[in-house]
C-alpha positions in Angstrom: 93.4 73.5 96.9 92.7 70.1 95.1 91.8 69.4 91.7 88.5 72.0 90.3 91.2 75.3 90.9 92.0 77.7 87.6 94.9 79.2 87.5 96.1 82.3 85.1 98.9 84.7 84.6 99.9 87.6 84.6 98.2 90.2 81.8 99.1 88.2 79.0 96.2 85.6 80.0 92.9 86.9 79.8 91.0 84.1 81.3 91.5 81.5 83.9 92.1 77.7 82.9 91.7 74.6 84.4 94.8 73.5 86.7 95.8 70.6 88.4 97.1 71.2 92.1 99.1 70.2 93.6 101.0 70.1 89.8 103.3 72.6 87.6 102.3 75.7 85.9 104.2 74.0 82.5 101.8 70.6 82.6 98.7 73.2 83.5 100.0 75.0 80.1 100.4 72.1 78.4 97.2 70.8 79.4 95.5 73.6 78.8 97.1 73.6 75.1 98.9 77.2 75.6 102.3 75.9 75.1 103.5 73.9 72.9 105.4 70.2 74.3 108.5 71.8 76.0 110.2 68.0 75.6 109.9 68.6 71.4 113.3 70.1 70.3 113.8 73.2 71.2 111.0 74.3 72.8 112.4 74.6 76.1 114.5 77.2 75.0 111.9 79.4 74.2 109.4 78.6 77.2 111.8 80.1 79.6 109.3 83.3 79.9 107.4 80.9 82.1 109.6 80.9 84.9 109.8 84.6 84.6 106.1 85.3 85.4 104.0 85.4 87.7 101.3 82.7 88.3 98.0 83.0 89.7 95.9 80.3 91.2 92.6 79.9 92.7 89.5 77.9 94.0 86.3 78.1 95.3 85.3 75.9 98.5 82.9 75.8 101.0 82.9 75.9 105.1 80.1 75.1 107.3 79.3 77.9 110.3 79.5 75.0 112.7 82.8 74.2 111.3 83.2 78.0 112.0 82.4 77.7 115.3 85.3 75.5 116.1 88.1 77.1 118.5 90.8 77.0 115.5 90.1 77.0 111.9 93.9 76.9 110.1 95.1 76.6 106.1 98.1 74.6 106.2 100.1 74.8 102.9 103.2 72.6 102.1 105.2 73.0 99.3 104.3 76.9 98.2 106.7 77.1 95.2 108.6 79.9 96.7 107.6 83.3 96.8 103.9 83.5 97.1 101.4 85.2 98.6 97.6 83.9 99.4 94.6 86.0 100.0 91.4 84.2 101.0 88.7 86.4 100.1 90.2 89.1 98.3 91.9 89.6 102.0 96.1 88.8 102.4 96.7 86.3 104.5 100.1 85.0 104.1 103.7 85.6 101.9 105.5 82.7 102.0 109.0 82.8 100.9 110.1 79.3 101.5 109.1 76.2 100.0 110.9 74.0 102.5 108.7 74.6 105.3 105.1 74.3 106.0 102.9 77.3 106.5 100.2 77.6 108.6 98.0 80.4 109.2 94.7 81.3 111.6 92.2 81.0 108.7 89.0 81.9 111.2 88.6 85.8 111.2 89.4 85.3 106.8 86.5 83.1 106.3 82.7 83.2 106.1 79.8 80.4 106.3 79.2 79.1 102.9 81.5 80.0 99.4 85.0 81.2 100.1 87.7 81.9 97.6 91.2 81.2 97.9 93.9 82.7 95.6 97.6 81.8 95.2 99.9 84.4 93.3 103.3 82.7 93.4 105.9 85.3 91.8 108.7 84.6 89.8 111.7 83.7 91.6 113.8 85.0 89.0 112.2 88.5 88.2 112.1 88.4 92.7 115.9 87.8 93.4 117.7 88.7 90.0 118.1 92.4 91.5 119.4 90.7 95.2 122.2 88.3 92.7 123.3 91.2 90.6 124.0 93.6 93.8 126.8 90.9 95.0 130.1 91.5 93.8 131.2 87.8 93.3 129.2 85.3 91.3 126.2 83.0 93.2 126.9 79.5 91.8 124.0 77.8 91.0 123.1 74.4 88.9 121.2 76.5 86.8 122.2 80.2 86.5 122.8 83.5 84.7 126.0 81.7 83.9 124.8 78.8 82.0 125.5 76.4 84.4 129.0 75.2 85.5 130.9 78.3 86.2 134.1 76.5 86.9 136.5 76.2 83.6 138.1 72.7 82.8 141.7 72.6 84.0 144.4 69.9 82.1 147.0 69.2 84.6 150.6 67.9 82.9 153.1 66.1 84.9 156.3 64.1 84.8 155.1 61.9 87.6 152.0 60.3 88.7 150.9 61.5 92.1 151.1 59.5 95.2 148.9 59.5 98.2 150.4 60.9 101.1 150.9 57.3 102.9 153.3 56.4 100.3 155.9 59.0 100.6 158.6 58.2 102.8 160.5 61.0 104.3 
């Protein structure tokens, strides 16, 4: 997908909007004028329900049927923002569930001569592995968790002596 794809949400949008891919779902919103600047005080704080939803993304392009008739016809994506899964023409055609890796599927028996659509519904990865992170029975550390961030307390060490490295003690 290239620029000319609309992306939308979950219920709570009831019309697609322009987006820019490859690009954010924030800078789409913001673009789009259905957030307010997440960089302006605290807006941040209360934009959070983005990463929450789900996204849904999609565009409209055109094959030739000599283009068809080729031996192999693939979509390569790189970069699918984690969990996602893509339909091309209201058909599945791939979940991804990595976005370190590059996806390639057999895009031949999905596609017809002439318009096809192509739709991206990348799912929250919070909403997808909160249930997996609250089923372990120690805490997952993360830069940017449940648990606010660091999730390792200060510690104030007191001495009477200053510690030497081991190559300066002499037995």
């Amino acid at each position: 997908m290239t620029s000319g794809a609309d992306m939308a949400a979950h219920a709570d949008l009831q019309e697609w909007h322009a987006a820019q891919v490859p690009g954010v779902v924030q800078t789409d919103l913001l673009q789009n004028h259905l957030i307010e600047d997440p960089f302006y005080r605290d807006n941040e704080s209360r934009l959070q329900w983005i990463g929450a939803s789900d996204w849904e993304y999609q565009t409209t392009f055109q094959i030739e049927a000599g283009e068809l008739a080729r031996e192999h016809v693939d979509l390569v994506f790189e970069g699918l923002d984690t969990f996602a899964d893509v339909y091309v023409n209201d058909r599945a055609a791939l979940q991804a569930d990595n976005m370190f890796r590059r996806w390639r599927i057999a895009a031949k028996p999905l596609l017809q001569p002439g318009a096809n659509i192509l739709r991206v519904v990348f799912h929250s990865p919070i909403t997808k592995m909160l249930p997996y992170v609250k089923s372990q029975g120690y805490v997952l550390p993360a830069i940017s968790s449940q648990n606010g961030g660091n999730d390792t307390p200060v510690q104030i060490r007191i001495s009477i002596c200053r510690r030497k490295k081991a190559e300066h003690l002499v037995a």
